[in-house]
C-alpha positions in Angstrom: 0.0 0.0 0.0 3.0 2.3 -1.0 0.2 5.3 -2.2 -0.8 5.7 1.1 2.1 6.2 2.5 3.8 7.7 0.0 1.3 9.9 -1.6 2.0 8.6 -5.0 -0.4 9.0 -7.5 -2.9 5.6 -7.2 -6.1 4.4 -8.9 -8.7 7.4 -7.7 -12.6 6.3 -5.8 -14.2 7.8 -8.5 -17.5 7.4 -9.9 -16.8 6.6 -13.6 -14.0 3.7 -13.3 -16.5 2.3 -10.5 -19.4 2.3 -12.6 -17.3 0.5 -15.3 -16.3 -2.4 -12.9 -19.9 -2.6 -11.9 -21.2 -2.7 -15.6 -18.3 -5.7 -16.6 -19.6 -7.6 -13.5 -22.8 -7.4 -14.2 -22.3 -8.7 -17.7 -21.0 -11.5 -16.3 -23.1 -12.3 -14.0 -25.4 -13.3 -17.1 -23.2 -16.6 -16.9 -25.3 -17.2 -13.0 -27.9 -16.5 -13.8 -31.2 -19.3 -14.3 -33.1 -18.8 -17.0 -35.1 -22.2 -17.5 -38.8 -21.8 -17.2 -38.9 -25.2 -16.1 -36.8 -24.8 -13.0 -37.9 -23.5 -9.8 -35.0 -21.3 -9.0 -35.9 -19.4 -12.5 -34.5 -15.9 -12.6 -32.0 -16.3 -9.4 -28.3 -14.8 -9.4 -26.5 -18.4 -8.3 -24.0 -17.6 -5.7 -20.3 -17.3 -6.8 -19.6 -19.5 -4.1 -21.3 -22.5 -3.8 -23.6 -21.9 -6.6 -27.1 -22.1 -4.7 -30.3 -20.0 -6.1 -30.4 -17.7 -2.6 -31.7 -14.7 -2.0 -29.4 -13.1 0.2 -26.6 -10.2 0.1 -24.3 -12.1 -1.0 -25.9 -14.0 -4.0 -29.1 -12.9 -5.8 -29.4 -9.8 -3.9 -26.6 -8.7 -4.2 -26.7 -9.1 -7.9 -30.1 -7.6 -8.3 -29.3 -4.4 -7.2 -25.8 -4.3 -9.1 -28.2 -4.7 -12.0 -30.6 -2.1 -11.4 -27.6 0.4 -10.6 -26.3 -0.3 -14.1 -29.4 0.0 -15.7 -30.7 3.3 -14.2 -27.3 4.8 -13.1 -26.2 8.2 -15.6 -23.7 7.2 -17.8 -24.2 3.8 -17.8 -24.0 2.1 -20.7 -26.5 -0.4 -19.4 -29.1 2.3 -19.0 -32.1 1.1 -20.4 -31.0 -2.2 -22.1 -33.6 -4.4 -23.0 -32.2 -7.8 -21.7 -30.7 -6.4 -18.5 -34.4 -5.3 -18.1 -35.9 -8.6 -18.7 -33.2 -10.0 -16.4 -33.8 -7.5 -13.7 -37.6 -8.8 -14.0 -36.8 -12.5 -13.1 -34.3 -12.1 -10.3 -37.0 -9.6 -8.9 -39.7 -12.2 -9.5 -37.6 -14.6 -7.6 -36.4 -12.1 -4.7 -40.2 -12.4 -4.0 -40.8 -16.2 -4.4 -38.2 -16.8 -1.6 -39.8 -14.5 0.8 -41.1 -16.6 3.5 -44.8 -16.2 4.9 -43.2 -13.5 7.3 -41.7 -11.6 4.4 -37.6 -13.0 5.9 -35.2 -14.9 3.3 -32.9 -17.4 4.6 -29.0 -17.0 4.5 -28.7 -21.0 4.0 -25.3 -21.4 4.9 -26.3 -20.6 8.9 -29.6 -18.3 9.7 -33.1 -19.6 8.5 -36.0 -17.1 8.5 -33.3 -14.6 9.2 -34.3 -11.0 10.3 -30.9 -9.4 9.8 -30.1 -11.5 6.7 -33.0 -10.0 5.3 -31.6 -6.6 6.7 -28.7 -6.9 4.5 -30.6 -7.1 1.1 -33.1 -4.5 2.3 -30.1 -2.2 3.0 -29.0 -3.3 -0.7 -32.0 -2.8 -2.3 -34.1 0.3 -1.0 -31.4 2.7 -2.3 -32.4 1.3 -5.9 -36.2 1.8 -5.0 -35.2 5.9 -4.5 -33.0 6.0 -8.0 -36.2 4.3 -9.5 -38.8 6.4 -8.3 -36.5 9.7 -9.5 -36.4 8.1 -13.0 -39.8 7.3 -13.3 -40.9 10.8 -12.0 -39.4 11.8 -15.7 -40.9 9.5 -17.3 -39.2 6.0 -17.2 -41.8 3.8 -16.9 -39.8 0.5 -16.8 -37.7 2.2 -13.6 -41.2 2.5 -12.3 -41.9 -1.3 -12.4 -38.6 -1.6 -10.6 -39.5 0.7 -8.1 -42.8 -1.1 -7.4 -41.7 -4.5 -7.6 -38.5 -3.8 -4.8 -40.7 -1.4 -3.4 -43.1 -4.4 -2.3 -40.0 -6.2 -1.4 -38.7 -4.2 0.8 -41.8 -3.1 2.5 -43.2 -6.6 3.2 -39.5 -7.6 4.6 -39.8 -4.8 6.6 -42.5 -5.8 8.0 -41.4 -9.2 8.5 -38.3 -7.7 10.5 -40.3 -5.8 13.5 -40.2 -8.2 16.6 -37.9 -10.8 15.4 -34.9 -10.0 16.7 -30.6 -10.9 15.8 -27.7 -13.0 16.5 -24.8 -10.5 16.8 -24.0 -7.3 18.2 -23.7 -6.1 14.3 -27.1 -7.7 13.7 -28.5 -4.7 15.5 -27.2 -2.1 13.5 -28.6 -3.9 9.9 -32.2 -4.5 11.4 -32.0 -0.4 12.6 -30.6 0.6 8.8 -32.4 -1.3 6.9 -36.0 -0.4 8.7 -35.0 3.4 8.9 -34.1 2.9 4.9 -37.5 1.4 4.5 -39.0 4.3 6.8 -37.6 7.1 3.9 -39.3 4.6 1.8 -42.9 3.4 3.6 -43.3 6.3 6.3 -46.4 4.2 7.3 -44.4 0.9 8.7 -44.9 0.6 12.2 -41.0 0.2 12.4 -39.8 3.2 14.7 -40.6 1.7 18.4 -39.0 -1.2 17.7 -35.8 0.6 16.3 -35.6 2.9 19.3 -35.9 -0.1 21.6 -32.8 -1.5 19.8 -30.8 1.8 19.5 -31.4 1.8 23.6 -29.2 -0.4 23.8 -26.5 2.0 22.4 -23.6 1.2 20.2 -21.3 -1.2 21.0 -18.1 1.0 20.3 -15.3 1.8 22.7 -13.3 4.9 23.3 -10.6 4.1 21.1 -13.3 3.4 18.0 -13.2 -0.5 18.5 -16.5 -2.5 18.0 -17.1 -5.1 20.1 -16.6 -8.0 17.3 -13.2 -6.2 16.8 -13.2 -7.4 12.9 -11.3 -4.7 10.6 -11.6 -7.2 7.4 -15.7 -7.5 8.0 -17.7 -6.1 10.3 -16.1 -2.6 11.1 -17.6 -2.0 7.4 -21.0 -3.4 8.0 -21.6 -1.2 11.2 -20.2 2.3 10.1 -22.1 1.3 6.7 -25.4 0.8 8.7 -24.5 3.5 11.2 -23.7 5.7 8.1 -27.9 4.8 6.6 -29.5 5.1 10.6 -27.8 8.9 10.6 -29.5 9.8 7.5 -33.1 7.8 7.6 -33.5 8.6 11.2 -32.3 11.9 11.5 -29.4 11.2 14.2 -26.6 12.9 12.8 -24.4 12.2 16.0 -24.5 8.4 15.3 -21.6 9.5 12.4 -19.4 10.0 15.1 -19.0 7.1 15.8 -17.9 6.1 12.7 -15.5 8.5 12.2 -14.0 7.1 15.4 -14.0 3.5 14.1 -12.2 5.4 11.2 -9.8 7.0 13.1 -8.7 3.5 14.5 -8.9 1.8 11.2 -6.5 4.5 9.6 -3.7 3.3 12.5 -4.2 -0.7 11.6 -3.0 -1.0 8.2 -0.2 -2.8 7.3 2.6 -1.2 4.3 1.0 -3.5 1.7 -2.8 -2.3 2.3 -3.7 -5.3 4.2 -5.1 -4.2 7.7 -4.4 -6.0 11.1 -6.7 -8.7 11.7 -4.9 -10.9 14.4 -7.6 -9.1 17.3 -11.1 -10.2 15.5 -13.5 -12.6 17.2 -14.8 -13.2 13.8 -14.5 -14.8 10.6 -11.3 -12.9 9.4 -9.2 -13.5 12.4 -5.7 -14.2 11.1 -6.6 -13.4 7.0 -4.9 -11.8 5.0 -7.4 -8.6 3.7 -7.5 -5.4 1.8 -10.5 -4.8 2.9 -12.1 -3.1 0.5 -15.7 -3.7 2.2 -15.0 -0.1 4.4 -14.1 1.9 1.2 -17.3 3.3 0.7 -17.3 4.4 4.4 -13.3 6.1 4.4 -15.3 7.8 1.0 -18.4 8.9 2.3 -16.9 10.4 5.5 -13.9 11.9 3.8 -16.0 13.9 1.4 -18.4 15.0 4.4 -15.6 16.1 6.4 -13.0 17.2 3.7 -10.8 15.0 5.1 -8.3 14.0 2.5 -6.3 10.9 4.4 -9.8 9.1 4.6 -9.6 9.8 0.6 -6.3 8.5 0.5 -7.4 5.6 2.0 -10.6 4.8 0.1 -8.4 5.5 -3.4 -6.3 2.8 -2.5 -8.7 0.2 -1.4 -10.4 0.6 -4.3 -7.0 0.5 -6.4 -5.6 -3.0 -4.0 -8.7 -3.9 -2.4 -9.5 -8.0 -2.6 -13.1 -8.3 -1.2 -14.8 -7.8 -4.5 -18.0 -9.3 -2.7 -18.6 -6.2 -1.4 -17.6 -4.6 -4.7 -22.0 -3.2 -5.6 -21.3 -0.9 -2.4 -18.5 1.5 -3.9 -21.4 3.1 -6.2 -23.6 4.0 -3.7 -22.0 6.9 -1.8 -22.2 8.8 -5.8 -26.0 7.9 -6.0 -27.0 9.1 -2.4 -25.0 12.4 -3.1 -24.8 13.1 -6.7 -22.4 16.2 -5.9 -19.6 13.4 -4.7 -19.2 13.3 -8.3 -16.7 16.3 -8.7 -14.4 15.4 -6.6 -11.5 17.7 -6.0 -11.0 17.0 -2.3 -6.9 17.6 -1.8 -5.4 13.7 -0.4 -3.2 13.5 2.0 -1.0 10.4 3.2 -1.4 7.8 5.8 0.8 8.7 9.1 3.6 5.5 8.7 5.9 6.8 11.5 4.2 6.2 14.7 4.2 4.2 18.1 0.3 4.6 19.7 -1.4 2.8 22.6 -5.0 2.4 22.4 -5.8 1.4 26.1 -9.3 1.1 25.4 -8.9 -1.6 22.7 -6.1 -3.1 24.3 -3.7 -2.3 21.7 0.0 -0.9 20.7 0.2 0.0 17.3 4.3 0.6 15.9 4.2 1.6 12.3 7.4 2.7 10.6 7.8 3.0 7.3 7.3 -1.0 5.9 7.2 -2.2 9.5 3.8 -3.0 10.9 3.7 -4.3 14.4 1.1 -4.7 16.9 0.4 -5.8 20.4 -3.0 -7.1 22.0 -4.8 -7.6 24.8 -7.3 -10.3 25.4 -6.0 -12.4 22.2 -3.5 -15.1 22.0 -1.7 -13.2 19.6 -0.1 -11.2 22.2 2.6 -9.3 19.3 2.5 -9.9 15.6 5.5 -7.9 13.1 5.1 -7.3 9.5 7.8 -6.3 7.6 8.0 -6.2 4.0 6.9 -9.7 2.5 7.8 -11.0 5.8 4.7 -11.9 8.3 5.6 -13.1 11.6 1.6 -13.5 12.4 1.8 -14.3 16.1 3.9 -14.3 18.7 2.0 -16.7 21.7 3.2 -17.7 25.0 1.5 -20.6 26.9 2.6 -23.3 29.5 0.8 -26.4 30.8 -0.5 -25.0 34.3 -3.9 -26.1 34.0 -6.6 -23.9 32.6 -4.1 -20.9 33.3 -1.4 -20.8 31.3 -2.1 -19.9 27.8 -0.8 -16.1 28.1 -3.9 -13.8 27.1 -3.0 -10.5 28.7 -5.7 -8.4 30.9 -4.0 -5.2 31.2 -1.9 -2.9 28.7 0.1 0.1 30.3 2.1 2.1 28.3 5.8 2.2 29.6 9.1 3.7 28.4 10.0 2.9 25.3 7.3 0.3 24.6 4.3 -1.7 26.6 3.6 -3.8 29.8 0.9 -6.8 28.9 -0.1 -8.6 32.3 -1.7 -11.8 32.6 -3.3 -12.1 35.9 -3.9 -15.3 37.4 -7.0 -14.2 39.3 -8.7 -13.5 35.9 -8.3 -17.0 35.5 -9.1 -20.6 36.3 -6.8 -21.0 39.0 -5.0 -24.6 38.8 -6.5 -27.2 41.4 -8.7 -30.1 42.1 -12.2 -30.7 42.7 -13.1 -32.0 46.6 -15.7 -34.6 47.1 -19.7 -34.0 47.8 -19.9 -35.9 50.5 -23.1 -37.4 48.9 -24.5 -39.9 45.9 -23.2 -38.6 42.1 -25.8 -40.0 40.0 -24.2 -41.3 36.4 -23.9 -38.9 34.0 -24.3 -35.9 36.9 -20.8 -35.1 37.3 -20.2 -32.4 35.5 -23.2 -30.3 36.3 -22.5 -30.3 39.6 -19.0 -29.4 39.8 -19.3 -26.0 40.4 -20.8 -27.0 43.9 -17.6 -28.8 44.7 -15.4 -26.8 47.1 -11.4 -26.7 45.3 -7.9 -27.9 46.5 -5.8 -25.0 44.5 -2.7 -24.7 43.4 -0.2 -21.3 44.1 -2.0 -18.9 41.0 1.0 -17.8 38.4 1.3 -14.1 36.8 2.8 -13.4 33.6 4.0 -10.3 32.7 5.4 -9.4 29.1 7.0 -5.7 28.4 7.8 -5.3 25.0 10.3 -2.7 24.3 11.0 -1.1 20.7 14.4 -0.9 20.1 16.7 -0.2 17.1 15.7 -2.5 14.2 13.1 -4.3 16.2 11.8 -5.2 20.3 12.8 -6.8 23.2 10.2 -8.3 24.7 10.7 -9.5 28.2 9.2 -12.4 29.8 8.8 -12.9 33.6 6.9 -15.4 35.5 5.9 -14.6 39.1 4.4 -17.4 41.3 3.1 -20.9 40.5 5.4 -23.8 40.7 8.7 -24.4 39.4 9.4 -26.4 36.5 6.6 -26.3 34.5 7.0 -26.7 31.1 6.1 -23.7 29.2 6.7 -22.1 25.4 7.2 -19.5 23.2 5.9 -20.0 19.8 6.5 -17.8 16.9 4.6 -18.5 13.9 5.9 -17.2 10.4 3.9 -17.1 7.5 5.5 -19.3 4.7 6.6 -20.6 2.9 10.0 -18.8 3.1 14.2 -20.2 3.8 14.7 -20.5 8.0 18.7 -20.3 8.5 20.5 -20.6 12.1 24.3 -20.4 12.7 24.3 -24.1 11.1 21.3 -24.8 9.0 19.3 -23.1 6.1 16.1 -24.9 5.2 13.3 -24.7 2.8 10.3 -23.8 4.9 6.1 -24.1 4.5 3.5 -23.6 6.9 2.8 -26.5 9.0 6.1 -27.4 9.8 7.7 -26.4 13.3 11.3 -26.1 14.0 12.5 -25.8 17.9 15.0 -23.0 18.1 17.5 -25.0 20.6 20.0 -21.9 20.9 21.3 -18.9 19.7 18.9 -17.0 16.7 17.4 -17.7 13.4 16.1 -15.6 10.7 12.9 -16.4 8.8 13.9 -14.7 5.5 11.6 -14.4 2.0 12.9 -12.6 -1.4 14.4 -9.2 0.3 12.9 -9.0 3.6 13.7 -11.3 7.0 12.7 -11.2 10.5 14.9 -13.0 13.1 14.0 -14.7 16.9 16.1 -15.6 19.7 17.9 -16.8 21.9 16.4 -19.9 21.9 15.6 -22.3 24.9 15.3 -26.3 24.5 13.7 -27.3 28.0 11.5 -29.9 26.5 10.3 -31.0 23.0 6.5 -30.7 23.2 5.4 -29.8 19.5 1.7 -29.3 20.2 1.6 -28.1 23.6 -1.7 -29.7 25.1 -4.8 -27.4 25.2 -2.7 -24.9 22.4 -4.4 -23.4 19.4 -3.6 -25.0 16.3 -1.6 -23.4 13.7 -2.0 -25.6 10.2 -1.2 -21.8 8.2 2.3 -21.2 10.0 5.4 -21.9 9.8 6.1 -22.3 13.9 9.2 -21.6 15.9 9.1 -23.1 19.4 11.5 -21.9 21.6 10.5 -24.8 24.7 11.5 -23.1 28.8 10.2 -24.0 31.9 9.4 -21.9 34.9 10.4 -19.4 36.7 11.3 -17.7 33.7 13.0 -14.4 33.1 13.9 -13.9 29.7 13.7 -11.8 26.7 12.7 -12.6 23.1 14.9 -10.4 21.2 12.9 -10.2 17.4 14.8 -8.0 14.9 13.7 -6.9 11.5 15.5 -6.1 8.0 17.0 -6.8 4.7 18.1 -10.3 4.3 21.7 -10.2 3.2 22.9 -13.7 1.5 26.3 -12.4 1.2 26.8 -12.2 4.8 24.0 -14.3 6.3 22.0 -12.2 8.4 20.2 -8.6 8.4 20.8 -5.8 7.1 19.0 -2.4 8.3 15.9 -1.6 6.9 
């Protein structure tokens, strides 16, 4: 993602090269589509993925409105064609036929009868319903059978929406948009009580700008996209700023290449690798409402790199709501790449200089992960095998000189022990429900604290034990994303994830075309390769380096160009 740093000039989020990518997509979507009378899926979009007539926002849905963009859009050279009209008229036909009694579609992969599934195509589909309605006002009276047909869509899922409820916390912001969308729409849906009753809740967004599902590659975009449609159709202007906070955050999490940081999601996209260009529309949106030419920078470039082309029908939108984005002469600036931030909210230490990414987390197992270059050393995990306790997942960040202090507190935990006896009759198959009655013989409770200390060319990170019992076996694993060449003092392999090396001694460097990142000094207290109770890592090349307690050590990691001429690093 050299642009953003750089300033460089960079493919532009402009309406005219979007609208083109829309148009060629849409042409081939032709290939999906079902046009057999005979079949019962007649008219649907299949999805690209598993090829399944469904109407959700991620298959027919989806498609549907990237058609009815390109054939009422201005400029389009769609507009008005007579087989993307005809086309438009089954996929509508079978939008409809899907509906269930209630008016919800089903997201057949996971939710049935789904209330925010349905949320997601209304949200995709009642912006059409307001382009239509303005074309058929002049006179278009084919835009005015789209506006009819999606218009009865939309208002009987609506409908079927009030009452019914979510799964997640982002669920609550797609029900909200999409019934304040269909609000604008249907002023007469008896949708605002149940909207407020959800929005009473308030949004789920910390001080730093971090969501509670903490997913930068998916569902950042889908709440500052919904929060984006509530501020509008509801009239709350002040819900914006939360996304310009989420913003804020997201502009500090991106790696040199474009990708963002996803080790800290609970979600999906924990640990992929994502431009995600599923937030463009948002970095577009708020950059021309508050002139703010960085979040322009950014929405350029995801457009230019981005690799989530699912979410490709959104980037039009923003230029449809607000005609005027069209003349676009907002001045970019750069993304900041020389920083070191704490977020304490989130739990997070951001170090960004120049190609160097790195990133510390609380409550994650990935307590540090560095990116440098082509080089990805995803995850940096510490774990022992004192019961229930020892897989280091800090609850405290505190920034100190230099760097961070991560603490792992024992009393968060499950402290080590063993359960007592009743005292009475266990019946068979009653043991586990009633151990939390049973009093505990415990073990001594073992902290873990970690400071991690930026230092020329890379960190120290110090490791110190305090408590517990002595000799436990513990680990450090550092897990490199390969394939790539690992080289010690005596050995230079050919690497690919799911191997694992112990680091015995001394350091090694995990090297790939011009960049390498090395580890060390190693330990070799035992030779466990799957520590018991550890997260697999099939995607990783891992580096164990295998200690047992008390330990007071530091993990010295160091970043650079990989020199063959004299074996090691070079400065970055």
């Amino acid at each position: 993602m050299t642009n953003l740093v750089n300033g460089g000039n960079c493919n532009m989020y402009a309406y005219e090269p979007i609208l083109r990518d829309l148009e060629r997509r849409v042409r081939a979507s032709y290939a999906r589509q079902v046009l057999d009378p005979a079949r019962p899926d007649r008219g649907a979009f299949l999805g690209e993925r598993d090829g399944y007539a469904n109407p959700d926002h991620t298959a027919n849905a989806k498609d549907l409105a990237s058609a009815c963009y390109c054939f009422l859009a201005e400029e389009s050279a769609l507009i008005g064609d007579d087989e993307l009209f005809e086309r438009i008229g089954l996929a509508l036909a079978l939008q409809r036929r899907w509906q269930r009694s209630t008016g919800l579609i089903d997201l057949v992969s996971i939710n049935w009868e789904s209330p925010p599934d349905t949320g997601f195509t209304v949200q995709l589909l009642a912006p059409v319903i307001g382009l239509a309605r303005e074309r058929a006002a002049d006179g278009d009276e084919r835009a005015g059978e789209i506006a009819a047909g999606l218009g009865e869509y939309v208002r009987t899922a609506a409908r079927g929406m009030i009452g019914r409820g979510f799964h997640t916390p982002n669920h609550r912001w797609v029900v909200c948009s999409g019934l304040a969308q269909a609000l604008t729409l249907f002023p007469e849906l008896p949708a605002r009580e149940y909207v407020d009753s959800i929005l009473a809740e308030g949004i789920d967004i910390n001080a730093d700008g971090e969501y509670t599902e903490r997913s930068t590659g998916v569902y950042n975009a889908v709440c500052n996209r919904s929060l984006r449609f509530m501020a509008d159709g509801l009239g709350k202007p002040e819900l914006l700023d939360h996304v310009r906070r989420n913003l804020e955050l997201m502009a500090h999490l991106f790696h040199h290449d474009g990708t963002v940081v996803t080790s800290i999601s609970n979600r999906q996209d924990r640990g992929q690798r994502v431009v995600p260009l599923s937030i463009a529309d948002s970095f577009y949106d708020l950059a021309r409402r508050d002139g703010n030419g960085t979040w322009a920078s950014i929405a350029d470039q995801l457009v230019a790199e981005g690799s989530d082309f699912a979410h490709q029908v959104w980037l039009i939108h923003p230029f449809l709501a607000s005609p005027g984005y069209r003349d676009d002469t907002l001045a970019r600036q750069p993304l900041p790449d020389n920083y070191r931030k704490v977020f304490p909210a989130s739990g997070l230490w951001r170090v960004r200089r120049g190609p160097l990414s790195a990133t510390a987390a609380t409550a994650n197992l990935t307590v540090f992960a560095v990116r440098y270059g082509e080089v990805a050393l995803k995850a940096v995990k510490i774990a022992s095998t004192y019961s229930h306790s020892g897989k280091f997942s800090a609850e405290m960040i505190e920034e100190a000189e230099g760097g961070v202090r991560l603490t792992h507190q024992a009393a968060a935990k499950h402290i080590p022990g063993y359960d007592l006896p009743l005292g009475r009759p266990v019946p068979f198959g009653e043991f586990a429900r009633l151990r939390p009655e049973r009093e505990r013989w415990t073990l001594p409770p073992m902290d873990q604290i970690l400071d991690i200390r930026e230092v020329p060319g890379g960190f120290d990170l110090h490791l110190r034990t305090e408590g517990g019992l002595d000799r436990i076996t513990s680990q450090i694993e550092c897990c490199f994303a390969g394939p790539g060449e690992w080289e010690t003092a005596d050995q230079a392999i050919q690497v690919a994830d799911g191997q694992t090396a112990i680091l015995k001694s001394g350091h090694g460097v995990f090297h790939r075309g011009e960049h390498g990142i090395s580890v060390g000094p190693g330990g070799d207290a035992h030779r466990m390769w799957q520590m018991r109770g550890t997260e697999p890592e099939p995607d990783s090349f891992r580096v164990l380096i295998t200690l047992q307690t008390p330990i007071d050590r530091v993990l010295e990691i160091r970043y650079g160009r990989w020199s063959p001429a004299s074996g090691g690093l070079l400065p970055g």
